[in-house]
N, C-alpha and C positions, 0 to 999 in steps of 0.2 A: 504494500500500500504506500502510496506515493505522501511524503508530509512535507509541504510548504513551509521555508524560513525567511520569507517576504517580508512577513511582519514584522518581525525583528529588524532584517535590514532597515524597512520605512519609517523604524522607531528612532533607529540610528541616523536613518535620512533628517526626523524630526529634530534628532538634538542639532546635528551640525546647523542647521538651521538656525535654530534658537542662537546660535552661538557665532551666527553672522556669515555660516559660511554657506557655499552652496550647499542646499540639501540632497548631499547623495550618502546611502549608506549601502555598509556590505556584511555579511557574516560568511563565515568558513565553519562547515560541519563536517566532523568525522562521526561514524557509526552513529546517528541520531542523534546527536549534541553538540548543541555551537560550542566550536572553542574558542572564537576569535570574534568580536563585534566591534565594528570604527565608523564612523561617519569622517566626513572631509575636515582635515584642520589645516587645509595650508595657508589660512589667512593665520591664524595662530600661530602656528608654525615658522612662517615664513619660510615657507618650502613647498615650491611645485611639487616635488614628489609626492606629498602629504596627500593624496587620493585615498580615501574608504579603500577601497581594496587593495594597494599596494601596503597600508597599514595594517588591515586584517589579514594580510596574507604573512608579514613579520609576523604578528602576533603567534598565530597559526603556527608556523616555520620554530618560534622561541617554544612554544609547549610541546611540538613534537621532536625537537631537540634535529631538525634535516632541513635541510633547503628544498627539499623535496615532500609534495602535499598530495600524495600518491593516494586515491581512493578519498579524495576530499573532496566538497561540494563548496563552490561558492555563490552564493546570494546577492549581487547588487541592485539596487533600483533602479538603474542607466546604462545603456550601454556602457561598456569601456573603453576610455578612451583608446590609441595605438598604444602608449607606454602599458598602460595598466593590461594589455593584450597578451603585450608579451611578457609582462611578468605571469600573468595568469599560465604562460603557455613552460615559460622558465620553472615553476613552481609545479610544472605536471599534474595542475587538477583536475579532476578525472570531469566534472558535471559542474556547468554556467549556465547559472540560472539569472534572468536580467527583466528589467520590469520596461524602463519607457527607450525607444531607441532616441536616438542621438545622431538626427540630421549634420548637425555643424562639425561634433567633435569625436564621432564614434568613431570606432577602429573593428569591431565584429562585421558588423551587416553594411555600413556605411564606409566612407574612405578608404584608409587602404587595406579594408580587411586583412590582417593581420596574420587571422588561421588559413589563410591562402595561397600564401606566400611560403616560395621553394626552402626559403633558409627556415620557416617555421618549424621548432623542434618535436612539438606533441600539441595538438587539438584536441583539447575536452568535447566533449558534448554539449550542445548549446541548446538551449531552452528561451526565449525570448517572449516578453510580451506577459508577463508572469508580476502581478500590481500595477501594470503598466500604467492603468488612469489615475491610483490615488500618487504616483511616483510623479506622470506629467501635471497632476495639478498643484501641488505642491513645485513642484520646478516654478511654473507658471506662475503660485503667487509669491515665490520669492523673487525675482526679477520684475516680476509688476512693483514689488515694492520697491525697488531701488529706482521707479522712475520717477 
């Protein structure tokens, strides 16, 4: 039986929000249980790499003690961008699960798809479209706010 960790992410989408930043969030599940949840801090941070899922995917990486997420699932609310592509693809997680795609900055379904490409190491399974309205509307009214 198939169990959804959408929510979780969008929870995480919710804080990064609150917290000024874009609201995107991700979790990384092994065997039924999040072990990694981050929303975006690279205003905080001050660091582009600070992505939800480059950060969940450390997380992840520090509790199972490998650079490798072998039989992991990860959860974002947005497509990923190309960077965060190819860590997802560097980190060998097995199942990408994404909510609202990503016209301007995607790197899966959009741009330069990322798991298409020859030098690509390992392609997880992709899942898209999965909270996709409450992730787009939340995107939507964080940027309406900043106008």
């Amino acid at each position: 039986m198939f169990t959804s960790f959408m929510d979780q992410a969008l929870e995480q989408a919710r804080l990064a929000g609150a917290r000024g930043e874009v609201p995107v969030g991700a979790v990384v599940v092994a065997d039924g249980k999040v072990v990694a949840a981050q929303g975006n801090r690279t205003r905080e941070r001050n660091d582009p790499t600070a992505h939800a899922e480059v950060l969940a995917i450390r997380e992840a990486c520090a509790a199972a003690g490998s650079e490798r997420l072998v039989g992991h699932d990860l959860y974002v609310t947005l497509e990923p961008c190309p960077m965060c592509a190819t860590v997802i693809s560097n980190a060998r997680i097995a199942r990408l699960y994404y909510g609202a795609g990503d016209p301007k900055s995607g790197g899966i379904v959009q741009g330069p798809r990322i798991f298409t490409h020859s030098q690509c190491h390992h392609v997880p399974e992709v899942y898209d479209g999965i909270g996709a309205e409450a992730a787009s509307e939340m995107l939507r009214a964080f940027f309406a706010g900043l106008r």
